[in-house]
N, C-alpha and C positions, 0 to 999 in steps of 0.2 A: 271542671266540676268533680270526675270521676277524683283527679288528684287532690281536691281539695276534701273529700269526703274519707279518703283514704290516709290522711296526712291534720286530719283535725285539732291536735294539739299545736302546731307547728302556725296555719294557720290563727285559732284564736289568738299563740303567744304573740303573732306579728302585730293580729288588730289591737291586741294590748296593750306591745311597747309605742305604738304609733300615736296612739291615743293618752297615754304617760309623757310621751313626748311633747305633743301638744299642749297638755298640760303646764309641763317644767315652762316650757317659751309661754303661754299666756302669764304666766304666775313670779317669774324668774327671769333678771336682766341678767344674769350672767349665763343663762342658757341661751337666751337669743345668739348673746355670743358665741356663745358655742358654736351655733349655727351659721352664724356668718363665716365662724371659721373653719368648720367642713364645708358649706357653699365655695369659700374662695379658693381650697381643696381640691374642691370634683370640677370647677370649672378654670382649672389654673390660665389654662392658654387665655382666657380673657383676661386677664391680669391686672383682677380685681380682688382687693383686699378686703378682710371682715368689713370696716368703715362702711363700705361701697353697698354690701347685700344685708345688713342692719338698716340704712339708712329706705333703700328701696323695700324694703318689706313693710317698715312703718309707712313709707310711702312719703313724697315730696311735692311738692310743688317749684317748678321750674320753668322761665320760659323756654320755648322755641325757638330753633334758628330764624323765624319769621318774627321776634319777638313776643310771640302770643303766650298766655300764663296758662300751664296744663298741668294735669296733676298725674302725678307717674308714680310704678308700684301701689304698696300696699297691700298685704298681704294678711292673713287670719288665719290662726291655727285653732285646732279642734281636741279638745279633751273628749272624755266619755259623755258628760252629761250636754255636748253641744250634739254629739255624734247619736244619741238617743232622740232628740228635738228634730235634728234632720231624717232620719225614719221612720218615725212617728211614733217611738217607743215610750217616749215620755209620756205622762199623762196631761190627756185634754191635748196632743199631740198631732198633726197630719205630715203622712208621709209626705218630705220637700222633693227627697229623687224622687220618688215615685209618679208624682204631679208635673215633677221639670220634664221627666221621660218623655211620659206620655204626650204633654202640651208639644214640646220643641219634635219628638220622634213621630207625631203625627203631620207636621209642617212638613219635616224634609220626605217624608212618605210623599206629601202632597206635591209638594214643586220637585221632586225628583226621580219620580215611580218608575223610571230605566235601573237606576242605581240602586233604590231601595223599592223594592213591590209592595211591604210590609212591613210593619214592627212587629216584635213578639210580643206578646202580652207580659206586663211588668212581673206575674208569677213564674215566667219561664228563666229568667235574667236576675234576678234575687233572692238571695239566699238568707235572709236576718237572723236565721239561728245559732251562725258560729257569734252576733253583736251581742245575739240574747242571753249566750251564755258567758258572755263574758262576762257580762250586766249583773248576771245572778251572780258569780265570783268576788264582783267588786264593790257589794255593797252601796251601792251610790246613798249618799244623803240628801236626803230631803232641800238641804240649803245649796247641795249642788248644783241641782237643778232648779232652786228658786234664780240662781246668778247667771244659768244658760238660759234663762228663758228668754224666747226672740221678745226685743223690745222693737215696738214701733212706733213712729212720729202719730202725733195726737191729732184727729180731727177735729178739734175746739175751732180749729179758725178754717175757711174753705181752701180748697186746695186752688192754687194761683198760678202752677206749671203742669198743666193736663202732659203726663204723658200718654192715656188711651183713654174712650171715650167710646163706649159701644153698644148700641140699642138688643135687651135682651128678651126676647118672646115667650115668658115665663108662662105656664098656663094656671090661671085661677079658677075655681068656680064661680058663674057669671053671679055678679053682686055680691062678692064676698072675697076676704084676704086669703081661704083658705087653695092651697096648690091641689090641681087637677091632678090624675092621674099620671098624665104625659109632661109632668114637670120635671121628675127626676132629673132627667138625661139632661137636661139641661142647665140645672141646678149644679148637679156632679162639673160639668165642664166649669160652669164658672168658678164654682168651689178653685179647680183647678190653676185654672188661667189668677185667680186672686195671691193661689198659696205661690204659683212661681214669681210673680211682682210682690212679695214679701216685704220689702222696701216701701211700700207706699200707703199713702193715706186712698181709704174706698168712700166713694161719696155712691147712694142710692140713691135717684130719683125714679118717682111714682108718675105716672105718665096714664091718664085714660080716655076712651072717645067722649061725645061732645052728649051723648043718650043719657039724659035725666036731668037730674038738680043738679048746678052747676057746684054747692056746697058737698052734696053728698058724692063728688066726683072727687071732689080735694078730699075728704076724709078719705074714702076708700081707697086712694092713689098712696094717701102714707101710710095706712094699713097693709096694704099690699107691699111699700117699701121696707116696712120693718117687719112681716113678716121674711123675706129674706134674709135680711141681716141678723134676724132671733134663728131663723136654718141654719145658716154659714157658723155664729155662734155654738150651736148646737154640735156641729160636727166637727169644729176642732176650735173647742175654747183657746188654746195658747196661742195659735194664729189668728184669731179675728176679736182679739178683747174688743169692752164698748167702746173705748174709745179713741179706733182706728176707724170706726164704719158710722158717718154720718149720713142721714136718711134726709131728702126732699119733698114735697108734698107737690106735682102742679097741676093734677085734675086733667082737664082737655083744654087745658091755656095755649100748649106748644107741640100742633099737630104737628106730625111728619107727614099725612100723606091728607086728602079730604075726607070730608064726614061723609061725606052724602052716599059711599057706597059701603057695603060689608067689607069689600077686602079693604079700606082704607080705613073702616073706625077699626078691624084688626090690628092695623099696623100702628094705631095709636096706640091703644092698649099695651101697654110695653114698663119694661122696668129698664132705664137706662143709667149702665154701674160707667161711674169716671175714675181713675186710679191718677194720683199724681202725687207733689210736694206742697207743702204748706211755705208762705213764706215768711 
């Protein structure tokens, strides 16, 4: 850090040419080549030619010695207005490291506190001002950033390969969609956990206990789902467009625990977010 603050021209020129770079190979098939052909260069002893590190970066599909079809390579380069989007410079933007940090650096905290006791906080590990002034130098357009904008698969149809599925105990004020005080914290993590699975369609369901009209339990279960998803909305329009996040309505159709006690209409009470693919 001391040398990066010391040496600041040097640093922004590198995130410059890096990101120029990126550029040329998104935009330019003779730069890709390029690059295959410094790849086949700085890796000679594999004794793999341009052909070889083109074709794996586009990515393949080939089978297996066991004859099974897997998809190998593939690769993505980043210009400035992809590299704005990933730290949340963009507008209507959420920081992606910043959320992957956190998510994945709190896990290995968790299953391996010999090795690591702590993370630091994402402000001690990040520096976005040599990005930001590069940002300011380089003019970006308007349309640049319309063509980085993350695109995601449409939740028009429901998601039919759950990759996660997880009951969340959002806090509302009793009989109404609006969030308790003790919501945030919880809000924030999912925010989180949603923006590192970038990739996927969010499906909301509204979920409540079995106390009252059994109609006025389905409205206020998808009032409560879309309040959520108008939060998540709210806090970073370019990662949660409408129509990634499809909302549920099921009342107190599908307990998880029994009515008959407090801590169990609790546990109904729930907003439960599924992340997966459409097919």
């Amino acid at each position: 850090d001391r040398w990066m603050r010391a040496n600041r021209p040097i640093v922004e020129g590198l995130i410059q040419a890096a990101l120029a770079g990126g550029d040329a190979v998104k935009s330019n098939s003779s730069a890709l080549d390029r690059g295959g052909d410094i790849s086949a260069a700085v890796y000679a002893d594999q004794g793999h030619g341009r052909d070889y590190w083109v074709r794996y970066y586009k990515g393949a599909t080939q089978n297996d010695r066991t004859g099974v079809s897997v998809e190998l390579g593939g690769s993505y380069a980043n210009n400035l207005a992809d590299a704005l989007y990933t730290f949340g410079l963009a507008p209507g933007s959420a920081n992606l490291f910043g959320a992957t940090y956190k998510v994945f650096g709190d896990l290995v905290a968790s299953q391996y506190p010999k090795l690591m006791p702590r993370v630091l906080p994402l402000e001690n590990i990040e520096d976005l001002s040599y990005l930001q002034d590069v940002m300011k130098r380089s003019n970006v357009q308007t349309s640049d950033l319309a063509s980085a904008k993350p695109v995601y698969p449409s939740a028009a149809r429901p998601v039919t390969r759950v990759t996660s599925r997880k009951a969340w105990n959002i806090h509302f004020d009793t009989g109404h969609a609006t969030f308790s005080a003790g919501a945030q914290h919880d809000l924030d993590r999912l925010r989180r956990d949603l923006l590192v699975a970038s990739g996927a369609v969010v499906e909301i369901h509204g979920h409540t206990d079995n106390q009252g009209n059994a109609d006025a339990n389905r409205r206020l279960s998808e009032s409560r789902a879309f309040a959520v998803k108008a939060w998540l909305q709210r806090a970073a329009p370019a990662n949660f467009p409408s129509d990634r996040i499809r909302v549920f309505s099921h009342g107190s159709d599908n307990p998880v625990a029994p009515n008959s006690t407090e801590a169990g209409r609790a546990q109904n009470r729930r907003v439960e977010v599924v992340i997966g693919t459409t097919g």
